[in-house]
PAGUMI-523017 format. One record per residue (C-alpha): residue number from 1; residue in three letters; chain; x, y, z. Coordinates in steps of 0.1 Angstrom, whole numbers, plus 2048, in hexadecimal, padded with zeros to 3 digits. Example, Ala and Ser with C-alpha at 12.3 -4.5 7.8 and 13.67 -1.06 7.14 Angstrom:
<sites>
resi = 1, resn = ALA, chain = A, east = 87B, north = 7D3, up = 84E $
resi = 2, resn = SER, chain = A, east = 889, north = 7F5, up = 847 $
</sites>
This chain:
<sites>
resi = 1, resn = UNK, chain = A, east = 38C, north = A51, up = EB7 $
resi = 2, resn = UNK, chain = A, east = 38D, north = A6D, up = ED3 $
resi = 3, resn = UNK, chain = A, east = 3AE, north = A80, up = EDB $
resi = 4, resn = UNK, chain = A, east = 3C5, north = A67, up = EDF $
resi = 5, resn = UNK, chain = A, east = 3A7, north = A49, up = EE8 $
resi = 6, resn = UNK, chain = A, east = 3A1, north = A2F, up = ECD $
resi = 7, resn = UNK, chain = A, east = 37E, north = A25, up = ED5 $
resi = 8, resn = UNK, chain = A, east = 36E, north = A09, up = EC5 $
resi = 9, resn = UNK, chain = A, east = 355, north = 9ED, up = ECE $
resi = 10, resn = UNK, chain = A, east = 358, north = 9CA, up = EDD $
resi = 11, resn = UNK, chain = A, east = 350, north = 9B0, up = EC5 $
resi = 12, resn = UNK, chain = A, east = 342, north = 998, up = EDA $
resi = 13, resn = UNK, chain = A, east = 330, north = 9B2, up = EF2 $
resi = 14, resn = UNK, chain = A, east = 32B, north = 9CF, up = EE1 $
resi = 15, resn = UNK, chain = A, east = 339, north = 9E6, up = EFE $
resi = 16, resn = UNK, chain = A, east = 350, north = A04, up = EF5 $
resi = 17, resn = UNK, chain = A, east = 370, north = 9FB, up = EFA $
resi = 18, resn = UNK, chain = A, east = 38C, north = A1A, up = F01 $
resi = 19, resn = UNK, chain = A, east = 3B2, north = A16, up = EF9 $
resi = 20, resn = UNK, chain = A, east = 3CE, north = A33, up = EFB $
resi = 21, resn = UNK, chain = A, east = 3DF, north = A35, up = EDB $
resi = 22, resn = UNK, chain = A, east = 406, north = A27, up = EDD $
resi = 23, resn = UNK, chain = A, east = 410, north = A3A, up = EC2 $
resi = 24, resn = UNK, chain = A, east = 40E, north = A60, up = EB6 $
resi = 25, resn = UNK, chain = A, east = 3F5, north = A60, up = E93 $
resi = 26, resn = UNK, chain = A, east = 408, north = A67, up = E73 $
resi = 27, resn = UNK, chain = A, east = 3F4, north = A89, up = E6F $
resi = 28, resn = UNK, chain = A, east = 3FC, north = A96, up = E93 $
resi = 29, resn = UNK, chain = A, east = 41E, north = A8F, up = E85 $
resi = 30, resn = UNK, chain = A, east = 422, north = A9E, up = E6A $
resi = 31, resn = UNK, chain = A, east = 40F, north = ABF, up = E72 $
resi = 32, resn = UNK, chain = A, east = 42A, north = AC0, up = E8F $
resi = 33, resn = UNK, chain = A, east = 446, north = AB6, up = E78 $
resi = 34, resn = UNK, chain = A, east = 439, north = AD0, up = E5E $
resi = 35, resn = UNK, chain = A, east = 43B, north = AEE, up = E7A $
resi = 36, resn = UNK, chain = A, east = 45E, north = AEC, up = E89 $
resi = 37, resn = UNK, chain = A, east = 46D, north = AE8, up = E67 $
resi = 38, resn = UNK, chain = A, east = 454, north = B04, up = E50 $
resi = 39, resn = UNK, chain = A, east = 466, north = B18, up = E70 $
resi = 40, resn = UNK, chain = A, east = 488, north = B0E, up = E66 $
resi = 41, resn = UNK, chain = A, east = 48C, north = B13, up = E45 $
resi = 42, resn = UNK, chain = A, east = 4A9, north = B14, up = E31 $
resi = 43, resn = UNK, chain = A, east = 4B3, north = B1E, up = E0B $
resi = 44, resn = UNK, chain = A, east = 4CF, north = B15, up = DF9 $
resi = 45, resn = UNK, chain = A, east = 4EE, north = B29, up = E04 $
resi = 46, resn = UNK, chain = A, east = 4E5, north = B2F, up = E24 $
resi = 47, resn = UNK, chain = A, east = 4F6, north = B26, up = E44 $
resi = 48, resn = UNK, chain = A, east = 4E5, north = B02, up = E55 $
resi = 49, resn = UNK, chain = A, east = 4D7, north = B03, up = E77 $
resi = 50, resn = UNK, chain = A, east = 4EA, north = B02, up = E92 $
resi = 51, resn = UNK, chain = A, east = 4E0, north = AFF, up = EBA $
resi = 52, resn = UNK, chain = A, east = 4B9, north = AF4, up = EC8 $
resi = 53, resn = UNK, chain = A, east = 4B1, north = B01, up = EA8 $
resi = 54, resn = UNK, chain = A, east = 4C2, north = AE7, up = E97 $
resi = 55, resn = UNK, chain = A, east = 4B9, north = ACB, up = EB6 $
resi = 56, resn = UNK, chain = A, east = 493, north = ADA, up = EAC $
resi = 57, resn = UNK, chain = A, east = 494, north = AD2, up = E84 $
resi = 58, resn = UNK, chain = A, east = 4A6, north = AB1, up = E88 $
resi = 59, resn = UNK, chain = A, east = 483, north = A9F, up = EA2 $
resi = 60, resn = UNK, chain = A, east = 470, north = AB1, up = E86 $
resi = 61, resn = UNK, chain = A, east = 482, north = A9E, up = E6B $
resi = 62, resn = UNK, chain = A, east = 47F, north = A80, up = E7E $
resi = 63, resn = UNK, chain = A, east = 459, north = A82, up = E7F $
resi = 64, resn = UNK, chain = A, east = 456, north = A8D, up = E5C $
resi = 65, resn = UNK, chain = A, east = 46D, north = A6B, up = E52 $
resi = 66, resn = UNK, chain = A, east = 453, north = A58, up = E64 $
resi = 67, resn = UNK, chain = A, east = 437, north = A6B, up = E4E $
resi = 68, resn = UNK, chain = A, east = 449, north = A60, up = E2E $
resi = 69, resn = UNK, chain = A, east = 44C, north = A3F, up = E3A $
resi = 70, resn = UNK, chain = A, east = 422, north = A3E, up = E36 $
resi = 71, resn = UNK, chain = A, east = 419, north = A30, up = E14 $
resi = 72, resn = UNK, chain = A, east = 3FF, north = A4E, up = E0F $
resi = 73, resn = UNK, chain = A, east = 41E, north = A66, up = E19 $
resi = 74, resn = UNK, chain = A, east = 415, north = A84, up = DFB $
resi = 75, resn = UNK, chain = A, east = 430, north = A99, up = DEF $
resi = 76, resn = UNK, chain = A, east = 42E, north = AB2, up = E0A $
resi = 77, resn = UNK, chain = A, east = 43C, north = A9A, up = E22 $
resi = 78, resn = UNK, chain = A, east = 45A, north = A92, up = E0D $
resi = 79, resn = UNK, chain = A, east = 460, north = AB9, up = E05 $
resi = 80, resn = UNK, chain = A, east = 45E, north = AC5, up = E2C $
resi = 81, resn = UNK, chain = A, east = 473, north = AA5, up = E35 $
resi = 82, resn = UNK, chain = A, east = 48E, north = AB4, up = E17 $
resi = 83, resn = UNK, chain = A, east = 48D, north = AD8, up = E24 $
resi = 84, resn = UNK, chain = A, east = 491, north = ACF, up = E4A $
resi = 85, resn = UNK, chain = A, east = 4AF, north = AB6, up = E3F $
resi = 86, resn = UNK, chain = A, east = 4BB, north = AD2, up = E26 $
resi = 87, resn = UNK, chain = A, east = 4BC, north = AE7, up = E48 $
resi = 88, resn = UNK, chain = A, east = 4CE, north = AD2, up = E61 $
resi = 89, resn = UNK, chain = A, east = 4E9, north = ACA, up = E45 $
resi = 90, resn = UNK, chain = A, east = 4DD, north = AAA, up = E37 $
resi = 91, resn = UNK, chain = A, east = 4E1, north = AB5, up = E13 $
resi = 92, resn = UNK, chain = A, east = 4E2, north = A91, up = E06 $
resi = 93, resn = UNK, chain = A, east = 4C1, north = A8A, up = E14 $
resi = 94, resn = UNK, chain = A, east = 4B0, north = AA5, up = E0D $
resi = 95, resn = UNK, chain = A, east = 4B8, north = A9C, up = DE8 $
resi = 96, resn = UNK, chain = A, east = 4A8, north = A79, up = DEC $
resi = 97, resn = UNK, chain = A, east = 48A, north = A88, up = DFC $
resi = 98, resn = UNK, chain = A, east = 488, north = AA4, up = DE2 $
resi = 99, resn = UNK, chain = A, east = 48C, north = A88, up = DC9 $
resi = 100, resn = UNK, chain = A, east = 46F, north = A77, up = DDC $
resi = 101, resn = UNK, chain = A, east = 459, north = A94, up = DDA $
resi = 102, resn = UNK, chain = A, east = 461, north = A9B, up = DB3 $
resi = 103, resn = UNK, chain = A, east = 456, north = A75, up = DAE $
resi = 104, resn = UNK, chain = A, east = 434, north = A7D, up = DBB $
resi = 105, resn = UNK, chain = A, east = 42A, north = AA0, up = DB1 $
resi = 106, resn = UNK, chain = A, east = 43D, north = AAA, up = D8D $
resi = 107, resn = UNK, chain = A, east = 428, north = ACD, up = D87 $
resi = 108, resn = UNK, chain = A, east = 430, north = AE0, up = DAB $
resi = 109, resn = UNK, chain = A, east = 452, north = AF7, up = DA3 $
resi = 110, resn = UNK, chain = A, east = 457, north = AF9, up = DC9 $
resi = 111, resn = UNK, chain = A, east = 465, north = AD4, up = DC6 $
resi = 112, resn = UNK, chain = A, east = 47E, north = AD6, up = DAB $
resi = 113, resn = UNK, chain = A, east = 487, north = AFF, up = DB6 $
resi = 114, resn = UNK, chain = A, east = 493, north = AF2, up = DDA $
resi = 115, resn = UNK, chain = A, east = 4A3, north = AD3, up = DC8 $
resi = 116, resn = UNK, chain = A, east = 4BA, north = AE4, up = DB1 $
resi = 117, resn = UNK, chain = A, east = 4C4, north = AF9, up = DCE $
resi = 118, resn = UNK, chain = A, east = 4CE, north = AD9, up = DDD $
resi = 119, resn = UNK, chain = A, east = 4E1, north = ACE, up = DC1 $
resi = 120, resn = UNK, chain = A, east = 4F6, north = AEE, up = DBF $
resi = 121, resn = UNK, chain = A, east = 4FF, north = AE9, up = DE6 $
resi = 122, resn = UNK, chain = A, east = 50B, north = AC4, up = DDE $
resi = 123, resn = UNK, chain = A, east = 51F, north = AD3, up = DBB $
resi = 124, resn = UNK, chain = A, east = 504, north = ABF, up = DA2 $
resi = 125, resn = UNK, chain = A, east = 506, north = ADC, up = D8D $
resi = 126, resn = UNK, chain = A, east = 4F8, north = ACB, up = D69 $
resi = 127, resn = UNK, chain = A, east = 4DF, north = ABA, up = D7F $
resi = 128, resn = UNK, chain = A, east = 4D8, north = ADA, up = D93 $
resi = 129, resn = UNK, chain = A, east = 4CE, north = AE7, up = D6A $
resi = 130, resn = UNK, chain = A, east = 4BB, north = ACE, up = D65 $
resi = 131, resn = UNK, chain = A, east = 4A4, north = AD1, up = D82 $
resi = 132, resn = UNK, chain = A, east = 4A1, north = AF9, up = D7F $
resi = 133, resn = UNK, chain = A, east = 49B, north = AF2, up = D5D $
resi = 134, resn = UNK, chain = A, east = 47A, north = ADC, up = D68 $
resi = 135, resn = UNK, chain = A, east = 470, north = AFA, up = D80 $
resi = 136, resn = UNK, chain = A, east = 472, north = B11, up = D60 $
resi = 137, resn = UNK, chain = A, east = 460, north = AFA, up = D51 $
resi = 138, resn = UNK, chain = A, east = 440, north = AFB, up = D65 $
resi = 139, resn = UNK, chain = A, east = 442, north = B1E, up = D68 $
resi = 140, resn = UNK, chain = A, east = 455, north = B2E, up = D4A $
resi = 141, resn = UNK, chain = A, east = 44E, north = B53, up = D52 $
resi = 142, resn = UNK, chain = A, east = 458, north = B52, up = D73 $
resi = 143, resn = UNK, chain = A, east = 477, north = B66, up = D7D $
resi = 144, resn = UNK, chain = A, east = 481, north = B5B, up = D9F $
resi = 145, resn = UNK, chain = A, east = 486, north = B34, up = D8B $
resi = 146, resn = UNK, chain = A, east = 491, north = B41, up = D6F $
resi = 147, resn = UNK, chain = A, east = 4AC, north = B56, up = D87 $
resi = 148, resn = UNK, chain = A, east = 4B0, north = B33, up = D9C $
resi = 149, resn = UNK, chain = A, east = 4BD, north = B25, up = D7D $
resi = 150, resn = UNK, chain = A, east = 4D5, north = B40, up = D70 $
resi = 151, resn = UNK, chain = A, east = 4E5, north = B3B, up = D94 $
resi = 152, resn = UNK, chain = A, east = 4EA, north = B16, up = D87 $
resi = 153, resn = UNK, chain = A, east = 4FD, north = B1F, up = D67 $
resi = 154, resn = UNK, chain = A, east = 512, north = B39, up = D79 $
resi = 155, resn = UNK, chain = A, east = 51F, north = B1C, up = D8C $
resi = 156, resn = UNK, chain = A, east = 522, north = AFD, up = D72 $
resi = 157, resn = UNK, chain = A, east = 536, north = B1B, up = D60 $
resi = 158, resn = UNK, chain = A, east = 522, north = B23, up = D49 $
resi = 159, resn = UNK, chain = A, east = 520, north = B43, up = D43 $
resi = 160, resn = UNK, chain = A, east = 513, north = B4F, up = D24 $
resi = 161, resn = UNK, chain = A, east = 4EC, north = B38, up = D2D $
resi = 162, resn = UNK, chain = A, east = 4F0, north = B47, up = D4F $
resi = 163, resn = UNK, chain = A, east = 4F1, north = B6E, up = D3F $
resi = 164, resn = UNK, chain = A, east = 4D3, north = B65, up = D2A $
resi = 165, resn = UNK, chain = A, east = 4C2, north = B55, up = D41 $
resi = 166, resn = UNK, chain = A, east = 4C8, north = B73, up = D5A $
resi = 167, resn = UNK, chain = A, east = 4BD, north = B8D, up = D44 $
resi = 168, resn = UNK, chain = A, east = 49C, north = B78, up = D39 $
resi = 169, resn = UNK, chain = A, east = 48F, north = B7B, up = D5F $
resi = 170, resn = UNK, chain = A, east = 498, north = B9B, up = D61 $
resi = 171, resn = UNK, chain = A, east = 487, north = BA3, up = D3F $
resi = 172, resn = UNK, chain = A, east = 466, north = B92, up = D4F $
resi = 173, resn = UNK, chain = A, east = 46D, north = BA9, up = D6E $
resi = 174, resn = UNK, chain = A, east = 483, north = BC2, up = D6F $
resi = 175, resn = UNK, chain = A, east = 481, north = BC9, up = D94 $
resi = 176, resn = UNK, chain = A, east = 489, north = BA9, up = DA1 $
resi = 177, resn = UNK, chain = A, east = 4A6, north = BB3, up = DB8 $
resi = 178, resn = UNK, chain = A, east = 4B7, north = B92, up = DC0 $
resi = 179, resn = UNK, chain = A, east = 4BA, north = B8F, up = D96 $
resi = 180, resn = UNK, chain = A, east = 4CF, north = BAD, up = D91 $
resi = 181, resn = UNK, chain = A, east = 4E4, north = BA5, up = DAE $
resi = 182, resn = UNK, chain = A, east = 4E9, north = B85, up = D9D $
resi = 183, resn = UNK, chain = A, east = 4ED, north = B96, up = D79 $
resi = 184, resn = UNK, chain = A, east = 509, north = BAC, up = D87 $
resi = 185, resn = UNK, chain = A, east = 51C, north = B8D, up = D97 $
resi = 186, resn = UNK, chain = A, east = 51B, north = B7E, up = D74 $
resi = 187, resn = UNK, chain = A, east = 524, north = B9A, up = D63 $
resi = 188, resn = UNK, chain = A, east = 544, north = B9E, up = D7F $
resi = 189, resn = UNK, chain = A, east = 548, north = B7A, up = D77 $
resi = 190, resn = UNK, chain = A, east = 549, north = B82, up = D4F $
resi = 191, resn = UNK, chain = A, east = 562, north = B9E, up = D50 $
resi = 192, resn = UNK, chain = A, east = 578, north = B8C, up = D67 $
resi = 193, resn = UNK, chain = A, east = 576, north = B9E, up = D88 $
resi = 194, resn = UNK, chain = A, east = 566, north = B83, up = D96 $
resi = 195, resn = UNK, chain = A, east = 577, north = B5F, up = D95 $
resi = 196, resn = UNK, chain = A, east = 562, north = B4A, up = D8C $
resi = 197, resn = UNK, chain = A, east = 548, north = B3C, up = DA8 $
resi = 198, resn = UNK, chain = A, east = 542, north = B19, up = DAE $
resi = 199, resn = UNK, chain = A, east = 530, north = B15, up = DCC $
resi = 200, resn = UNK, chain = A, east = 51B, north = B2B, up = DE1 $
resi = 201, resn = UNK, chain = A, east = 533, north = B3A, up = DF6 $
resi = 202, resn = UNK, chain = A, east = 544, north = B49, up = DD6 $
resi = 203, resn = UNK, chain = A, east = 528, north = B5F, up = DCE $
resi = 204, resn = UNK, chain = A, east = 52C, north = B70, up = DF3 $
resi = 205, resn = UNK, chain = A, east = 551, north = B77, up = DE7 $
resi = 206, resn = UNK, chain = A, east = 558, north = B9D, up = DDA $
resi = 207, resn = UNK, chain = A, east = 55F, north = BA4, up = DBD $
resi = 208, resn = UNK, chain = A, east = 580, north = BB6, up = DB0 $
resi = 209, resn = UNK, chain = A, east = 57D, north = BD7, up = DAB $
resi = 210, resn = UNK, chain = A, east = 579, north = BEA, up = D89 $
resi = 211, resn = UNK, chain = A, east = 599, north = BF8, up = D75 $
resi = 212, resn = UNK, chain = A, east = 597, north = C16, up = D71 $
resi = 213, resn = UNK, chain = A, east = 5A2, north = C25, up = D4F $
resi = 214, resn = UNK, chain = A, east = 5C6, north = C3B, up = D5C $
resi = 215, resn = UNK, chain = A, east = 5CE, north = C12, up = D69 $
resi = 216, resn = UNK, chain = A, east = 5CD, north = C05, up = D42 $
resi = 217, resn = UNK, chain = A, east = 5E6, north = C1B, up = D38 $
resi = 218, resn = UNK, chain = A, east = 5FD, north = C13, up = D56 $
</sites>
């Protein structure tokens, strides 16, 4: 096999025989799948991809779906097919692929960290838990899942396992800057002067502005 020549041998003669491959080899495919989208990524709350970016990441998807279609197709190829899908605005299946993935390979916490943030786009809060709660599992002292699944009780309204859960990643590190932003939106959330968020987009809302003590006595 040379480039894109198959050569074998004649059976009856024994004479190299050279034929142009028809179709493009599952590995060529997936390295080129895995590219555009490891190039597009997206995270949960953040805006999908729009324009030739978006036109780029949807050919990748459809080479990675022909990957996965490959009986050897390993976890990899399920989790790049769920993050370009996840980026183009296919949240439904990125959640089968991510379930796909999670099927295959139960000890990697990048599966089940990118799935919960799935499940919180699609509003599967208690199954958003569940999931963060497998990434903890694999990883117990580590504060960015721990923080990932605070996030998830904030939403499912849950407040009090949110706060605990906040303040346990920040006990493991207490300079983790996305967790005390997300320890003051719970604590806005607790006092009341933030309603209280159920989707992504709430989070990004202000909060109401603290009384201050002359307004108590008005």
């Amino acid at each position: 096999m040379e480039g894109d020549i198959e050569v074998h041998r004649h059976k009856e003669t024994g004479q190299e025989v050279y034929t142009a491959r028809t179709e493009t080899p599952i590995e060529a495919l997936y390295e080129t799948a895995k590219k555009t989208i490891m190039q597009h990524m997206r995270t949960a709350g953040d805006p999908v991809m729009t324009g030739e970016r978006a036109e780029a990441v949807r050919e990748a998807v459809e080479k990675m779906e022909k990957v996965c279609e490959h009986p050897r197709a390993d976890w990899t190829a399920w989790w790049l097919l769920a993050k370009g899908s996840f980026a183009i605005d296919r949240p439904e299946e990125a959640y089968d692929a991510f379930r796909a993935a999670y099927a295959i390979e139960q000890n990697k916490t990048v599966i089940p960290r990118e799935w919960a943030g799935v499940c919180m786009e699609l509003g599967r809060l208690d199954e958003a838990i569940d999931i963060a709660r497998k990434a903890v599992s694999i990883e117990p002292d580590n504060p960015e899942l721990i923080g990932n699944l605070s996030i998830a009780y904030l939403l499912a309204c849950r407040i009090d396992e949110a706060s605990r859960s906040i303040d346990a990643a920040l006990k493991i590190d207490s300079s983790d800057t996305i967790n005390h932003t997300l320890r003051r939106l719970i604590t806005e959330t607790q006092d009341g002067r933030r309603p209280q968020p159920r989707t992504f987009s709430d989070l990004s809302q202000p909060a109401k502005p603290r009384k201050k003590l002359w307004q108590f006595w008005k």
